[in-house]
C-alpha positions as CSV (number, residue, x, y, z in Angstrom):
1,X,4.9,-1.2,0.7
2,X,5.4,1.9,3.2
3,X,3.5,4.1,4.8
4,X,3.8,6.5,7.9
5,X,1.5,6.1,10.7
6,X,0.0,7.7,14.0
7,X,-1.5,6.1,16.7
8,X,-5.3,7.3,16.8
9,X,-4.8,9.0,20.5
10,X,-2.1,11.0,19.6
11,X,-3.6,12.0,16.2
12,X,-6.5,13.0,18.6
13,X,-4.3,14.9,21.0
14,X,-3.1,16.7,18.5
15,X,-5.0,20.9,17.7
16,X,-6.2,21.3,14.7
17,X,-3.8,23.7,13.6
18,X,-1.3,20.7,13.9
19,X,-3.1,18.2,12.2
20,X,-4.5,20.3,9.4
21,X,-0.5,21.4,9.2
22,X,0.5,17.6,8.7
23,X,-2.2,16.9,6.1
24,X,-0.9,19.5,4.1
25,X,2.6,18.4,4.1
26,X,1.2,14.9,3.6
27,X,-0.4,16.6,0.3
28,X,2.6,17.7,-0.7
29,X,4.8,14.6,-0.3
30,X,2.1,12.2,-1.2
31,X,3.7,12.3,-5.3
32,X,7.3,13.4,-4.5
33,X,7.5,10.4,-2.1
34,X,5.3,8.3,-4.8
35,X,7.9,9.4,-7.7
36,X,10.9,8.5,-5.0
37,X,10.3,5.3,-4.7
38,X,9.1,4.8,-8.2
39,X,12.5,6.2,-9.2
40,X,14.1,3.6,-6.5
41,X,12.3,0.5,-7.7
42,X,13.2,1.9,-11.8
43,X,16.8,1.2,-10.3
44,X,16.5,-2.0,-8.2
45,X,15.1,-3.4,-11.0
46,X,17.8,-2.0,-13.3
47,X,20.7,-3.2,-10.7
48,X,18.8,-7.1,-10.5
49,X,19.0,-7.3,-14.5
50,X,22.7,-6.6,-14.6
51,X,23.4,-8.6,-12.2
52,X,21.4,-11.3,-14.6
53,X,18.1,-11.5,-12.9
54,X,15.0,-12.3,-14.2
55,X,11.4,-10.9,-13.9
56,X,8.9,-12.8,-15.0
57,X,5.2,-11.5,-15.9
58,X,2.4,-13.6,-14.6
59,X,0.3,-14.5,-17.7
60,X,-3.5,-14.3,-16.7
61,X,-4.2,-17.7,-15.2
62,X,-1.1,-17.5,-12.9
63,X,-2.1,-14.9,-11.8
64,X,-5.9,-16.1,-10.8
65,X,-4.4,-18.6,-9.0
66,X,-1.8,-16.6,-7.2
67,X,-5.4,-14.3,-6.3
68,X,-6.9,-17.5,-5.0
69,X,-3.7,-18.3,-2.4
70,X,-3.6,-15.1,-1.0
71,X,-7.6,-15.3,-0.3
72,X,-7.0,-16.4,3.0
73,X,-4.3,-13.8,4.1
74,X,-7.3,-11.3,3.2
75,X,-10.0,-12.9,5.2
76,X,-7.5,-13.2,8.1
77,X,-6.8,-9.8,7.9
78,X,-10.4,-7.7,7.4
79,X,-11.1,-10.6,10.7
80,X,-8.4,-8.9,12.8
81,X,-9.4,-5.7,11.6
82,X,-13.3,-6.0,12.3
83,X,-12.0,-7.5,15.7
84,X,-9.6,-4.1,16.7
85,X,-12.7,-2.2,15.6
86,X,-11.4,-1.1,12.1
87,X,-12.5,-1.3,8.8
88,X,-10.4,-3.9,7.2
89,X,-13.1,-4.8,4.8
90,X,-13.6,-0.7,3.6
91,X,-9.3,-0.8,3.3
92,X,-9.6,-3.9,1.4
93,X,-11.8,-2.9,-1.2
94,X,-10.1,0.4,-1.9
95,X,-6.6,-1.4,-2.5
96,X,-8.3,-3.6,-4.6
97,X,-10.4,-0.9,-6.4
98,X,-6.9,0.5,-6.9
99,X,-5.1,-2.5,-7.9
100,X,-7.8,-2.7,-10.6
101,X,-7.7,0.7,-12.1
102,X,-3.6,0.8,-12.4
103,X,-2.8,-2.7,-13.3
């Protein structure tokens, strides 16, 4: 996982010629970057089987439990981030929403 990020005072400090500036180029590079690393992880994976690695598919109940382990890690974190005033529960869902529409 990446991502590129601004503290919220300097985002704020920022005119909106600036900001509306970034969220274009952030447009932009949103699918070249996505394709990038797509293209990357094509060749990590590549490079890992030749060098006689294995990747292994969860079938469906390893997976549910694998869900179930990380449950805690996901409470912990929509906690810290209802704590810092953020909304870790709303950031949550829309991974997950994600997660379940490109499987």
């Amino acid at each position: 996982t990446f991502w590129v990020a601004m503290k919220k005072k300097k985002w704020a400090s920022l005119s909106p010629e600036i900001r509306a500036t970034i969220e274009k180029v952030n447009e932009e590079w949103i699918e070249k970057t996505g394709k990038a690393w797509d293209q990357m992880d094509a060749e990590g994976i590549e490079f890992a089987k030749a060098k006689g690695h294995q990747f292994i598919q969860l079938n469906a109940q390893e997976d549910e439990r694998w869900g179930k382990a990380v449950l805690p890690v996901r409470d912990q974190f929509v906690a810290d981030s209802k704590k810092k005033g953020l909304p870790g529960e709303e950031a949550l869902q829309f991974c997950l929403d994600w997660l379940n529409k490109n499987p």
